[in-house]
Phi, psi and omega in degrees: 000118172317126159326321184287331199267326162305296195292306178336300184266028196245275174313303167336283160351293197284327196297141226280299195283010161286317186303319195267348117006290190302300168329272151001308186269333178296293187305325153274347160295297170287013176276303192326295209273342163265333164214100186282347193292003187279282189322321186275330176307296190306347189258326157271308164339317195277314180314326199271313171306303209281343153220005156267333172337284192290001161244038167271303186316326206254338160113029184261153203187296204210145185319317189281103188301012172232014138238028182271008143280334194260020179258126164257154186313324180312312183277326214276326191268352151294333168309320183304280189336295216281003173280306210256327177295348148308310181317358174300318223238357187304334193262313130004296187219078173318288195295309182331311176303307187319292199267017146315283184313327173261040182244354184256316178292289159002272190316335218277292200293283207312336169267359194023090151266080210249124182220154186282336219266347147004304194317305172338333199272309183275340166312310181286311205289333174273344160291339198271336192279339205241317138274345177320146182292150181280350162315317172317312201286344174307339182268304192320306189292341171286311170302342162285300185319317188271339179287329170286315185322329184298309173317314187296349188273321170283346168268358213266002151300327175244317165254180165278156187292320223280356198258340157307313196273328169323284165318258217330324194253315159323282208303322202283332204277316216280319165315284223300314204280004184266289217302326144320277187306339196243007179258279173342302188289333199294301169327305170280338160301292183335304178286326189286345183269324187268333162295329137323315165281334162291341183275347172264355177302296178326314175294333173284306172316296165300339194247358170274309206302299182330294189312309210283326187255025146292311169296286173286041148242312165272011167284316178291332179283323180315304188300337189259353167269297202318296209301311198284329197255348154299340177272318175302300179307326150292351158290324173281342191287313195332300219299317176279333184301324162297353204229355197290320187286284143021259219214084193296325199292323181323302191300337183271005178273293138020269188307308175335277166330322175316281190279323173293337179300301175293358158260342171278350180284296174342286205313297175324316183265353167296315141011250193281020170274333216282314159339285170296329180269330197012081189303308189286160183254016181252316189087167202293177206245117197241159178229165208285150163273162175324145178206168184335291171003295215279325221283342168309306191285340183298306180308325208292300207313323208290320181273004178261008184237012124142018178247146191264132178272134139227146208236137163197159171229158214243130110111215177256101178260341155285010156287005190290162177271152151005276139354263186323305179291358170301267196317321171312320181296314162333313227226351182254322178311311195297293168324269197311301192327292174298308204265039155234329183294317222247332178236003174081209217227324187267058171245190169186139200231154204240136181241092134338054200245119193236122142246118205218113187055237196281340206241105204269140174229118183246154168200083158266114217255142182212144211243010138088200240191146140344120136300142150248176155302333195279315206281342175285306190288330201112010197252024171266100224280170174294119183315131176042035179284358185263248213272302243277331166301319200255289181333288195282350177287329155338282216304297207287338221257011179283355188214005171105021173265192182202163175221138160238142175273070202236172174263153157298156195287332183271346177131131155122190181235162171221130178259155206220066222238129187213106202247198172283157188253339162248167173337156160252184182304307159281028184293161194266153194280160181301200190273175184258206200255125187218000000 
């Protein structure tokens, strides 16, 4: 649509008696839908004044001026009735009505009776087109065709038949096609008002699903800064605290470690408050995430608080997007994290990261603790069996991976992680920044 076409129907609108139109039909679509029985009393009313009057007044009943005195009021005005006072009942009982009304209208011609009040016939045929069942209506269009034939026969005294069946068959195709457009249209606002309303049903929905795995992605980055850098830090407190007597340097080296671990936890999650909340009118001041790079320091922190890492990697795992490295960082975090929780400071683990072919391959192993009685019946639960197993089992499945967990045969665990090494068609975007 053309900027010029746009302003036309713009002015069309706008013009003051389009305006009072418009008004005008609004007041009667609500008149309509709170008392229609008022609007159909005013439609007969208008009917029966406005085209059985005059011919009560003027004596018209029949073509012929030399019985338009020998018509008595009586059959014209019971004729009027039974034309125009079924339409009371028009929205309620279409088809019934049509065929009152054109069983009446018949008769009215069959006795060649001629009234204005007629007009009723096409009135009952555009309600029945416009609520009527539509099965209905092929009978309906028959029972018109004939009942006007009737007509044409009785007017072809005065008119021609063919230009009688013209008017005559206009008005009726123009009732059915008025009562057809105002059936349609009423049907597509109906839909177009329930689709709308399933699309704000939808929208709603989504913005609850949205809101829900929002919360659970930052619930999963909390657990993986919290978790990972509380654990180094109880572990380094251990360390010192043993060492405190011993070897004070050891401990303050300890405490050293202590506060960088806890200004780098600090920094991350001011981080993601900064991310959620986004307080600046700039937005918050974000950095980059951790990514395969980072995993040196990640190891160094895991042995300074007393378990020994080897790290070592298979083929360019820092050619991975973003994304991939994330997630890869996540999940070796999540791992060392649980083997300080779950085996302690005097253990030692092996880090893995290959990318071989189609596929990033993670593996960390780690040697675990003494079997005891409790790890023989089973009641020492599983490294990360709460949030920190399912956080990474996310992560790996944001890219077509999977993750497994299992014990070693000698004793300790092994995670096990495997994602796509290219894009999927659709991939979900990574965690945002935390």
């Amino acid at each position: 649509m053309t900027g010029a076409t746009a302003r036309a129907e713009d002015a069309i609108w706008g013009h003051p008696l389009v305006s009072r139109l418009l008004r005008v039909l609004r007041l009667l679509r609500r008149g309509d839908r709170e008392r229609p029985w008022l609007l159909d009393a005013l439609l007969v009313t208008a009917v029966l004044l406005v085209f059985g009057l005059p011919d009560l007044l003027h004596g018209g009943g029949h073509p012929s001026s030399d019985r338009v005195d020998s018509l008595a009021h009586g059959p014209a005005v019971a004729f009027q009735l039974a034309l125009a006072l079924p339409l009371l009942w028009r929205r309620r009982y279409p088809v019934t009505v049509f065929a009152v009304v054109a069983g009446v209208f018949v008769a009215q011609w069959a006795a060649n009776v001629w009234l204005h009040a007629d007009i009723a016939f096409f009135l009952a045929l555009f309600t029945v087109v416009r609520r009527g069942p539509l099965r209905r209506l092929p009978w309906v269009g028959a029972g018109t065709v004939a009942a006007l034939l009737l007509v044409v026969v009785r007017v072809s005294v005065v008119v021609s038949p063919l230009v009688a069946l013209f008017f005559l068959y206009s008005a009726a195709t123009a009732a059915a096609a008025l009562g057809l457009a105002v059936r349609i249209g009423t049907a597509y606002l109906a839909a177009l008002r329930e689709r709308a309303a399933r699309l704000e049903v939808e929208r709603d929905q989504r913005s609850r699903l949205v809101a829900a795995a929002e919360r659970t992605r930052v619930a999963r980055e909390m657990h993986d800064i919290i978790g990972h850098n509380l654990s180094v830090i109880i572990g380094l407190a251990d360390g010192g605290s043993y060492a405190a007597a011993l070897t004070p340097e050891h401990s303050r080296k300890a405490l050293q470690l202590i506060a960088g671990t806890g200004r780098q936890a600090l920094d991350e999650l001011r981080r993601m408050l900064g991310v959620l909340r986004e307080e600046h009118s700039g937005g918050p001041e974000l950095s980059p995430q951790p990514g395969v790079a980072d995993l040196d320091d990640l190891c160094a922190r895991v042995r300074a608080a007393g378990a020994a890492v080897t790290y070592r990697t298979v083929g360019e795992p820092e050619a991975l997007d973003r994304g991939r490295q994330l997630a890869v960082y996540r999940i070796v975090q999540e791992a060392l994290t649980n083997t300080l929780k779950h085996a302690g400071t005097g253990t030692s683990a092996q880090l893995t990261v290959a990318v071989e072919g189609a596929r990033v391959l993670v593996r960390i192993e780690d040697t675990g603790r003494a079997r005891g009685p409790a790890d023989e019946a089973g009641e020492n639960p599983r490294p990360g069996a709460g949030q920190g197993i399912t956080g990474m089992r996310e992560r790996a499945a944001l890219y077509g991976g999977r993750v497994t967990a299992s014990r070693r045969p000698g004793g300790g665990w092994v995670v096990e992680a495997s994602l796509d090494r290219a894009p999927l068609d659709s991939p979900a975007p990574a965690g945002a920044a935390g």
